[in-house]
N, C-alpha and C positions, 0 to 999 in steps of 0.2 A: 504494500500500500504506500501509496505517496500523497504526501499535500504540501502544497507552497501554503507557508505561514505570512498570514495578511497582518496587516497596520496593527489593527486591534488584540494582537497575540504577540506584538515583540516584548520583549520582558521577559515571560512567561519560561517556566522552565520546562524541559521535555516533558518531567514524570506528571506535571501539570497539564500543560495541551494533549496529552496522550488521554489521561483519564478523564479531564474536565471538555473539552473542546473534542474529541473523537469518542467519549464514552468508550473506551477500551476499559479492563477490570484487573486489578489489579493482579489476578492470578495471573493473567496473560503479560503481564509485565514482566512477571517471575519466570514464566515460562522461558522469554525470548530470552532472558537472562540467563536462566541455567540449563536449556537444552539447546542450544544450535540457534535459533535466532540472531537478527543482529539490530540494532539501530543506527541510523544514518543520517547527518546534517551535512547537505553540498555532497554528497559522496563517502565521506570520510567516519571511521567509527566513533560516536558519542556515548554517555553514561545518559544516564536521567538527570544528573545536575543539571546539564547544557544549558545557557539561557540560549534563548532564540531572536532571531532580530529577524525583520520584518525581510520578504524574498529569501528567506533560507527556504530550502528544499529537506521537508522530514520524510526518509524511509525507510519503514519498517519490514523484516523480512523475520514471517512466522516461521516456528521450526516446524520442521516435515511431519506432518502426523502420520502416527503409525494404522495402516490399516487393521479393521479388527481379524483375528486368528481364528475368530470362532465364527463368525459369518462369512459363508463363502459366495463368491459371484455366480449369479443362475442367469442363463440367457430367458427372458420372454419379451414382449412385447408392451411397450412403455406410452404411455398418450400422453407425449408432454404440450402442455398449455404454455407453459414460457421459462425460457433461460437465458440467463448469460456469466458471468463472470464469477457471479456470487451465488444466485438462488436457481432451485428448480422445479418448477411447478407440474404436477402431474396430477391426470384425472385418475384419480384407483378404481379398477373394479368389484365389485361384491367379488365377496368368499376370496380376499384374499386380503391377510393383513400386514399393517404397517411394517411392524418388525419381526424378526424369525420369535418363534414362543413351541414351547414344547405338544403343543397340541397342532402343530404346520408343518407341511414339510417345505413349505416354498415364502416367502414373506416380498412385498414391493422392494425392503431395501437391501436385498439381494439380488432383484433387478436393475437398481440404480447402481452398487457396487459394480455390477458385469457392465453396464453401460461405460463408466465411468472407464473399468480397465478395457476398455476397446480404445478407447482415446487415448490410451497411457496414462492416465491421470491417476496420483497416487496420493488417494482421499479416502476420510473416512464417511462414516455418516453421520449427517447431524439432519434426522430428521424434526423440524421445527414445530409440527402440531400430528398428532395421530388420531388413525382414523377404526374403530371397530372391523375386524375380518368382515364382516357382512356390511355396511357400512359403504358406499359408494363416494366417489367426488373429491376434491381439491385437497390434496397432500402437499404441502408447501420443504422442500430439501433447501438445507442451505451450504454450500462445496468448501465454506472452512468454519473454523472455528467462532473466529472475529464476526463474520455478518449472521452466527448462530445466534450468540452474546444481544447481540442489536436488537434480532426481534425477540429476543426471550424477554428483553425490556419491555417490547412494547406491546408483548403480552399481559406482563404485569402490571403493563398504565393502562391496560385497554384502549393502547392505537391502533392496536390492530383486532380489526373486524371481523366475525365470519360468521353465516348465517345458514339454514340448513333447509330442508324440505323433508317432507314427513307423509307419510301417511295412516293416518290414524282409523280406530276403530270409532264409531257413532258418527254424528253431527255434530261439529264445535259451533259454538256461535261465537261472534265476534272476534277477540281480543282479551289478553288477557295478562295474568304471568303467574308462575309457581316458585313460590318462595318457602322450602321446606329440604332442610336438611338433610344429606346422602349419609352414608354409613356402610359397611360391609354387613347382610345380612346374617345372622350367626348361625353355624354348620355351613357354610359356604365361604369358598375359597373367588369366588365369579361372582355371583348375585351381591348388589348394590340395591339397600332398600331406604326409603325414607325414617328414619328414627332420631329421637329426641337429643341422643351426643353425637349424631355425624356431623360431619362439615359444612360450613354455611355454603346454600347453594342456590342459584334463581334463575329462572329458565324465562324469556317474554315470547308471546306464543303469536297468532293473528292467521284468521283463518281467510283462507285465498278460495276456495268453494266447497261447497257441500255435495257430497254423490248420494246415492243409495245405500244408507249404511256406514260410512266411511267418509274421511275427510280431509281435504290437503288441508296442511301448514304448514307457515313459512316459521320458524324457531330462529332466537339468538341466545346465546350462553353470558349471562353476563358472571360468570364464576364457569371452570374447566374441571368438575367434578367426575369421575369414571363414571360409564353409563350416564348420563345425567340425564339428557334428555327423554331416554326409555325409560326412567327411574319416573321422572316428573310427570309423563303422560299415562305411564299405569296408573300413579297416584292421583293424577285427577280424572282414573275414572276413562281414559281416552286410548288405549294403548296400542303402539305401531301395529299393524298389520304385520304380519310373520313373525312377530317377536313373541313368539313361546315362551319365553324366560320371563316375565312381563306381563303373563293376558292375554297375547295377541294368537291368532291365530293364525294356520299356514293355507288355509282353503282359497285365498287369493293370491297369493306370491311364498315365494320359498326363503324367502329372507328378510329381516328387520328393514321395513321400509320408510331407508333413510338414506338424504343423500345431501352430501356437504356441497351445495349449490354456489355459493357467493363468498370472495377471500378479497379483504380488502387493506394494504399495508404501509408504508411510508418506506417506501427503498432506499437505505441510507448513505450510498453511493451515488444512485442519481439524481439526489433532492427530491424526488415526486414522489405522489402517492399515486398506488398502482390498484386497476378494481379489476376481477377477473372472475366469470362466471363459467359454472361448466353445464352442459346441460344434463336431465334426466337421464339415468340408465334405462332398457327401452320396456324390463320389465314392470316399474314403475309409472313409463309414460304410458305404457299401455292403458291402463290402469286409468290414468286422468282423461284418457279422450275415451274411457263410457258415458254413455248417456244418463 
């Protein structure tokens, strides 16, 4: 990474402009320090004292991460929505999850690992939000460490947006939101149930139309609870379609119908913020164009 130091930062010492003006984190400071790393003013190697004056040139060069040993690269076939330098945006399909788990034998980011090593690029994974095996639509990768860090911020500011599609059992009316506590339900190792010492958790809900029996929404997360949204829609009584674990039932689709529709983020490299939608998997749109 490189940035020319403006008017407004001469003074400033590196270990400063690094964490305060680039929001880097201090463990990555330590990092570039004691494994392979290097820092750079004009070309030449600096500490963190450095002060900086205005037209210096700061560049930092991450150390090489080691790829994981326990996940291996699997060829399939990858829908990606957008890349470049930093992040990689792909649409996931049902029944197939984010990361390898003892109950998979194939996971997405063991197709992003094989992508990656066909280009020679020697990366790990830093998958940025995940998605449920069954579970469709926008998995956001980030290709180092540093623009992991970035959005994992803006996770927890909630600048970044994501919002989801649903299909539920009954009629919703209107609008709404569910604000009731997750927990892990006991004798279960998977089931997330609503109880009185779980985690605070709130789901805003709005319903897009009504069918026979059943009914789209559109969901946002304003808290990143396991399960949560399946959690919330049993509990009020609404539960996805094919979600068995939950209430729902499989007589209309074979899997939790739910699909991560809408990602919306502040990309810290190219100043803007980015919106990106994916559409419907086609056994859910099927599903929306009955009568």
């Amino acid at each position: 990474m490189t940035w020319l130091v403006l008017k407004k930062e001469e003074g400033m010492g590196l270990r400063e402009f690094l964490l305060r003006e680039k929001n880097m984190s201090r463990s990555m400071l330590t990092d570039i320090k004691f494994k392979g790393g290097e820092l750079l003013v004009n070309g030449t190697h600096h500490n963190v004292r450095t002060i900086l004056s205005e037209g210096d040139v700061v560049e930092v060069v991450f150390p090489e991460e080691k790829v994981s040993e326990t996940m291996k690269p699997r060829q399939m076939p990858l829908r990606i929505c957008y890349e470049d330098d930093h992040f990689l945006l792909i649409n996931k399909q049902a029944n197939l999850p984010t990361i390898p788990s003892r109950h998979s034998t194939e996971s997405l980011a063991e197709g992003v690992l094989y992508y990656y090593e066909t280009r020679k690029w020697k990366r790990t994974i830093h998958a940025v939000n995940r998605l449920d095996r069954d579970t469709s639509g926008l998995v956001l990768f980030a290709k180092h460490r540093y623009a992991h860090d970035l959005l994992s911020q803006q996770q927890k500011s909630k600048e970044m947006k994501r919002s989801y599609l649903a299909l539920v059992h009954g009629e919703v009316e209107g609008q709404g939101k569910v604000e009731a506590p997750i927990g892990r339900k006991d004798g279960s190792i998977i089931e997330r149930t609503v109880r009185p010492d779980g985690q605070y958790a709130l789901t805003d809900y709005h319903t897009i139309k009504q069918y026979s029996g059943f009914s789209l929404l559109q969901l946002s997360l304003q808290t990143g609870r396991t399960h949560q949204i399946r959690v919330h829609m049993s509990h009020l009584g609404h539960p996805l379609l094919g979600d068995d674990l939950y209430g729902g039932t499989k007589e209309l689709i074979s899997r939790q119908a739910l699909h991560s529709a809408k990602l919306e983020f502040y990309h810290p490299f190219l100043q803007k913020k980015l919106r990106f939608e994916a559409e419907l998997e086609d056994d859910m749109r099927t599903l929306t164009e009955m009568k």
